[in-house]
N, C-alpha and C positions, 0 to 999 in steps of 0.2 A: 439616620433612621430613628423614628420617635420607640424609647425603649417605656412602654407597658408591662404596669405588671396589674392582677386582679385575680382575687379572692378565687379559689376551683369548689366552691360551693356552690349547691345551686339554687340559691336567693342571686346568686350574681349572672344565674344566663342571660336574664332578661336586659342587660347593662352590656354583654361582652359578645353574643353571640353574633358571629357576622364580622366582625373586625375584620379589616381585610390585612391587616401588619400582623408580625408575630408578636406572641403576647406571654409574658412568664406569669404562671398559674403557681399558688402555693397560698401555703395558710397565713392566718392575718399577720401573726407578729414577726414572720422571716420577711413578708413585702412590708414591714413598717422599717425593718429594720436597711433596706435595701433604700428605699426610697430617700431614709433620713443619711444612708449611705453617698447621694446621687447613685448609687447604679441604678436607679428606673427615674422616668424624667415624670410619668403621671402615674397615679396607681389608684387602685380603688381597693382605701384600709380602711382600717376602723376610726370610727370618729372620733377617738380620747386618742388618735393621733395628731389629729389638727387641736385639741386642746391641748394636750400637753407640750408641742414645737407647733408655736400658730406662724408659721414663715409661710407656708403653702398657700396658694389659691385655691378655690374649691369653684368646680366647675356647678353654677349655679342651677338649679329644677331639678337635680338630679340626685340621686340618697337609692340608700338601701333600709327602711324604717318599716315600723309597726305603728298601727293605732288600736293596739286592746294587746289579744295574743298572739304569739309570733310563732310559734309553737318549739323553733331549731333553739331557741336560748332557754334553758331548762335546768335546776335542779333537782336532779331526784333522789327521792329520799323516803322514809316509812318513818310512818308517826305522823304528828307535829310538827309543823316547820320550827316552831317556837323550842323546841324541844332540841333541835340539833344543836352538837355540841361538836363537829367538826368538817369544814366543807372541803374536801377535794377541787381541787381550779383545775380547767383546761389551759395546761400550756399556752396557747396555740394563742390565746384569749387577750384583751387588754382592755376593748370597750365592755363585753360581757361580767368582767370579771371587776370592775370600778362599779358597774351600772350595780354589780350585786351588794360591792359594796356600801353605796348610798343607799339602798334599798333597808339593809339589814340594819346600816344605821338611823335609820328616818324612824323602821318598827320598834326600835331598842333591842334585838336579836345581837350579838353577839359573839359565834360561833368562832372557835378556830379556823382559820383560812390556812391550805396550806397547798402547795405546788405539788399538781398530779406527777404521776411517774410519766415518763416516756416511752410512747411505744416504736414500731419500727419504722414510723414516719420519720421522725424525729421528731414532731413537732404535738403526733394527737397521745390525748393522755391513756394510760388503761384504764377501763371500766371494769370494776368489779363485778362477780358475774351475782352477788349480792352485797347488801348494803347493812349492817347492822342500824339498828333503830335512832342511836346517837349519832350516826355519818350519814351523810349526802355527797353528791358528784355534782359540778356545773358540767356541763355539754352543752357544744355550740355547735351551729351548722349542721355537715352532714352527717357528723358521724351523731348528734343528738336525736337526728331524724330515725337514722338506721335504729338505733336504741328504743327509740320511744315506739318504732313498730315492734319490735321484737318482744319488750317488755312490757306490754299494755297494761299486766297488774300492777306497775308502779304507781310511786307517787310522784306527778310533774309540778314543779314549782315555776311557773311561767313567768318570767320577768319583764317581758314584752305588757302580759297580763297583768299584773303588779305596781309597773310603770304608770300603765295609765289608771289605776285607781289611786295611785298615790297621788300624781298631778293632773292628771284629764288633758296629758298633751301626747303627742303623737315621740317614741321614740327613734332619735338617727344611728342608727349601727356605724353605714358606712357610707364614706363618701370618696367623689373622685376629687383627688389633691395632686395638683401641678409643684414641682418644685420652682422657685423665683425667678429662675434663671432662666426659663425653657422660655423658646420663642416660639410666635405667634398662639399664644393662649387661648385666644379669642378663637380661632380654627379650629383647635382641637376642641375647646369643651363643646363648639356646635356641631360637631362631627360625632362626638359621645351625647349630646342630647335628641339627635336624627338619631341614631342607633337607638338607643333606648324608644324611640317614638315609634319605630319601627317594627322593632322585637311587640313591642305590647299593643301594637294593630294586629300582628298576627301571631298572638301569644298562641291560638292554638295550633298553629302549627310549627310553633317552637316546644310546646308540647307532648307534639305526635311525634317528634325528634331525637327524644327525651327517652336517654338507653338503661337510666339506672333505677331511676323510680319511677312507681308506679300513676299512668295518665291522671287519673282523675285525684290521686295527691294531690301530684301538681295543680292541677288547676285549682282545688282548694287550697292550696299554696300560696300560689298567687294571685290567686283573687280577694280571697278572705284573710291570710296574714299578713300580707308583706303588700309595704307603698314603694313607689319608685320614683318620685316628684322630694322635693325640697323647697316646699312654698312657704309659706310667713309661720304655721303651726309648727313644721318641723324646726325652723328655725329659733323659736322659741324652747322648744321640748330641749334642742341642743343647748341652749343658752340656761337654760332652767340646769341642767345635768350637770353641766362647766359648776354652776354656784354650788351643786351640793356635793359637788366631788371640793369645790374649796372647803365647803364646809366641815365636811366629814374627813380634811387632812390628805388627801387623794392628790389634789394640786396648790398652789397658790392660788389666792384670790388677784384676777384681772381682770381689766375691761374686756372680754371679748370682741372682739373688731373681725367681721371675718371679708376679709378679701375675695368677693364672687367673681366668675368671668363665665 
């Protein structure tokens, strides 16, 4: 039995919903750390997973990306971005938290990075229920959604946003990675790109489905922040990201080679 694992966020319904096998759901860096384990044979992580162990295949059209803002990947903070003098990281995080890295180093920004507490996930960080003017939070996914409803007078630092003014390319969160070993590859990523062609013919009524937030979010959600395709731009954005995480001391500098199926 093909063991599955993917993201319980929901950027990733549109990718998961419908599977007809069982699927282990949990946050980014417990399925990277699984995968890189063999306990899951495909998974859909974060994409500074396949840069930093490029062993995986990456099942090709398919991504969890933004082209502008993305709204779930978020720093918040009061003041001046330029001003912060210490950021809070989401546990849970690996690409969000590199991507902010590059980001801060490209501006000349600076800021102390330092590892959120843990809450009773295990995995999502606590939020403070304020922020003094020199700290910020990163939040990712759902629980930055939940936040940024609750907290509308904040200030959101959109990285998705950011991204694409920095380089005008589209950025890849997440992708589905096959470990080397698994067979018939080729089966699987076309059974995950029908799924996903399917979910997003009838997004909206993967929408109306849709028990935790609120309908017309989502479809602003999905329509206007998040891409589900991995065509020539996203492949670039990722390849762009790989150099400036070498850059910026994140990874080695390597050829990127990515193995599609």
């Amino acid at each position: 039995m093909l063991r599955i694992g993917c993201v319980k966020y929901l950027n990733a319904r549109p990718l998961i919903r419908g599977w007809s096998g069982e699927v282990c759901f949990d946050h980014p860096l417990a399925l990277c750390e699984r995968l890189a384990n063999g306990q899951l044979d495909v998974a859909l992580v974060s994409s500074f997973e396949f840069l930093r162990n490029p062993i995986y295949r990456i099942v090709d059209g398919v991504s969890v990306s933004s082209d502008g803002p993305v709204y779930s990947v978020v720093v918040v903070h009061r003041g001046d971005i330029a001003d912060i003098k210490e950021i809070e990281l989401d546990p849970a995080s690996q690409t969000g938290v590199n991507l902010l890295r590059c980001l801060l180093g490209e501006l000349g920004f600076s800021p102390r990075l330092i590892r959120g507490a843990v809450g009773n996930t295990g995995r999502q960080p606590v939020v403070p229920c304020s922020l003094p003017d020199a700290k910020a939070c990163l939040l990712i996914g759902d629980q930055a959604i939940r936040f940024r409803q609750a907290h509308a007078g904040e200030f959101f630092w959109d990285l998705g946003e950011q991204w694409k003014k920095l380089v005008d390319l589209p950025f890849v969160y997440a992708l589905w990675l096959l470990r080397p070993e698994v067979a018939d590859a080729k089966t699987i990523a076309n059974a995950l790109r029908a799924l996903r062609d399917k979910n997003l013919t009838n997004l909206d009524q993967l929408i109306a489905g849709e028990g935790e937030f609120d309908s017309q979010f989502c479809a602003r959600y999905y329509r206007e922040h998040l891409r589900f395709n991995f065509g020539e731009k996203e492949k670039q954005g990722l390849r762009t990201f790989a150099d400036l995480c070498a850059k910026h001391g994140v990874l080695e500098k390597r050829d990127l080679v990515l193995d599609l199926v």
